[in-house]
C-alpha positions as semicolon CSV with decimal commas, in nm:
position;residue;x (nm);y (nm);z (nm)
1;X;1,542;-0,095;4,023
2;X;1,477;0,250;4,157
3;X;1,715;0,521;4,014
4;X;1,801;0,866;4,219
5;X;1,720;1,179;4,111
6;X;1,990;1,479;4,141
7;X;1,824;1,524;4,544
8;X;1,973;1,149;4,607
9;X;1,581;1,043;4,602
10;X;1,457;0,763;4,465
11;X;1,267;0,747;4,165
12;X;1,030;0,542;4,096
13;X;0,939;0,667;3,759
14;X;0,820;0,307;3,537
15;X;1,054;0,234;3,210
16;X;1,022;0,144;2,882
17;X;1,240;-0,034;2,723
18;X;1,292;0,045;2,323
19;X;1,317;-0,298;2,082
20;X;1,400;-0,180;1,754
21;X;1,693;-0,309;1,455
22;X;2,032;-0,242;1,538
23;X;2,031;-0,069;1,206
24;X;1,800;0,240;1,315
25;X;2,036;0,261;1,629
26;X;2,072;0,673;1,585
27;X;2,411;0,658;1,660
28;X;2,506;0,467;1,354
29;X;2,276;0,663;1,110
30;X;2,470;1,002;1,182
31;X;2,801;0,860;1,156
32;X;2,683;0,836;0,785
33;X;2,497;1,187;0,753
34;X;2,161;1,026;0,785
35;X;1,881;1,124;1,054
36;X;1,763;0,795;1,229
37;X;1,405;0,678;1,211
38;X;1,486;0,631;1,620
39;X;1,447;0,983;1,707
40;X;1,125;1,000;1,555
41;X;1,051;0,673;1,709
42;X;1,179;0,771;2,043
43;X;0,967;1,155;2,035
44;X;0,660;0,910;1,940
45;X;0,695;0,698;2,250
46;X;0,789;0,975;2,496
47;X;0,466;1,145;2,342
48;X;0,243;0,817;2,386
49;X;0,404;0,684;2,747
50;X;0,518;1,094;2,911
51;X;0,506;0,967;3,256
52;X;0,800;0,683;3,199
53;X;1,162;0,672;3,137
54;X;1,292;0,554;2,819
55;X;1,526;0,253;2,802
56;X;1,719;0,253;2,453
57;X;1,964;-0,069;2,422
58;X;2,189;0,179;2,157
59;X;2,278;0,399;2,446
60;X;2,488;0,032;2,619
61;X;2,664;-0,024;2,244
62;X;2,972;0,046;2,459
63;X;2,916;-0,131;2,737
64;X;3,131;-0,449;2,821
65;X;2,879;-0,652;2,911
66;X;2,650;-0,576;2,610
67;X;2,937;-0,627;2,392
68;X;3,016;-0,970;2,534
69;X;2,636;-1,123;2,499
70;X;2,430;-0,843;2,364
71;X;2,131;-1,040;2,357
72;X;2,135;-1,138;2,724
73;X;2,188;-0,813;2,820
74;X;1,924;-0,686;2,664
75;X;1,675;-0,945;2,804
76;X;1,813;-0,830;3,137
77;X;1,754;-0,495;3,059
78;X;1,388;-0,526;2,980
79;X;1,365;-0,754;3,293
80;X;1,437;-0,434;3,467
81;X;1,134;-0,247;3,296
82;X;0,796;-0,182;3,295
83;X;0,686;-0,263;2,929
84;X;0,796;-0,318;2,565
85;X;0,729;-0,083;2,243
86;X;0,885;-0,209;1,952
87;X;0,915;-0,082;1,581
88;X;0,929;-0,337;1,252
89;X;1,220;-0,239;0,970
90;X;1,050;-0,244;0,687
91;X;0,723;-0,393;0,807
92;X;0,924;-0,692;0,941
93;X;1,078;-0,793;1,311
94;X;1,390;-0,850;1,295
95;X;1,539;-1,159;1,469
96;X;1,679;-0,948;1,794
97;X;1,388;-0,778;1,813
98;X;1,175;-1,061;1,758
99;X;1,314;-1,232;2,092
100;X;1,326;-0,933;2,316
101;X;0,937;-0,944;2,208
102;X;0,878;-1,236;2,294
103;X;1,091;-1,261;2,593
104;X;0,899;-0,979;2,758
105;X;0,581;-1,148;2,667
106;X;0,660;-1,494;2,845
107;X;0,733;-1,274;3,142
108;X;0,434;-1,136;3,154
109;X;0,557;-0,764;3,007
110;X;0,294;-0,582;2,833
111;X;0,379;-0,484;2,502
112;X;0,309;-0,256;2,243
113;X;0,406;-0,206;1,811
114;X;0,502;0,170;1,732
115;X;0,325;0,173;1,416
116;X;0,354;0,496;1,155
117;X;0,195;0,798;1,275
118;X;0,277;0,670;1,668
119;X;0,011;0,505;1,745
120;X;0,086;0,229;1,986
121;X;-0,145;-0,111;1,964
122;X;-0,096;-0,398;2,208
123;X;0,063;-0,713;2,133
124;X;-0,055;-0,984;2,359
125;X;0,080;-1,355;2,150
126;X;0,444;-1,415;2,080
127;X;0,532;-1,308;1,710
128;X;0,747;-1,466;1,430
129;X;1,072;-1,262;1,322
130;X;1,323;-1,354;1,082
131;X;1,619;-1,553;1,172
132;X;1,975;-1,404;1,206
133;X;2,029;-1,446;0,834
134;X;1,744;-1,283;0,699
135;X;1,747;-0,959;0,943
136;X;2,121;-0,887;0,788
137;X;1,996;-0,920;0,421
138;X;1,730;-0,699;0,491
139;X;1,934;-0,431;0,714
140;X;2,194;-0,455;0,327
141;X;1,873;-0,369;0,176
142;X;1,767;-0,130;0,393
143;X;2,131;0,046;0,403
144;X;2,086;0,073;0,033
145;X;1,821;0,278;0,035
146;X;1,968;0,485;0,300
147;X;2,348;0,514;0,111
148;X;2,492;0,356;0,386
149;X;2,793;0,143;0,395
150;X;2,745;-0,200;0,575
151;X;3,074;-0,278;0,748
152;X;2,916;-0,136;1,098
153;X;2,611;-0,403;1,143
154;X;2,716;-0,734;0,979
């Protein structure tokens, strides 16, 4: 889908869509006085992949359709784009993450892990993630270390 720039020209710039824990979704971090690990993510990707436009899933939280099957939507969404960089929480995928992964990858998407220091390394077979369960024990534990409250992800 081509977007149009402020001159009513099409665009044709390629996108990226961002696959990361709902937990790290920026938004959410500053209601609670903390500064997301996204914007660091999101200056390491725009540093890695300059020439593309960044597709962040936390930017829809309000939209209806997002809201009535997130998960759909956001396999729609990275339908829509060019590639995939995801980040782990904690040095794990979390289950939504885990799908949009491999979703992209049975499409034929290419890939990449945002690993620490943003470098970017290709990920070319379908990964294992935690199930539903799991990812919201591990977003309580990693709210505890940030001092946040849970009510907003679980």
């Amino acid at each position: 889908m081509a977007l149009k720039t402020a001159q009513g020209r099409k665009s044709t710039k390629k996108k990226i869509y961002y696959a990361h824990a709902l937990c790290m979704y920026d938004r959410q971090a500053r209601m609670y006085g903390w500064r997301g690990e996204e914007r660091v993510a999101i200056q390491e990707i725009h540093q890695r992949f300059s020439r593309y436009r960044l597709v962040n899933p936390a930017r829809y939280e309000n939209h209806p359709d997002k809201q009535a099957d997130g998960m759909h939507f956001c396999m729609r969404l990275i339908e829509d784009c060019d590639l995939v960089v995801f980040s782990r929480l904690q040095e794990k995928i979390t289950s939504g993450v885990g799908k949009e992964i491999n979703h992209a990858l049975k499409i034929g998407k290419p890939v990449y892990e945002l690993r620490p220091g943003g470098r970017c390394v290709r990920v070319k077979k379908r990964q294992q993630y935690l199930s539903r369960q799991s990812t919201v024990r591990l977003y309580d534990k990693w709210r505890s270390l940030q001092k946040m409250p849970r009510s907003w992800y679980g």
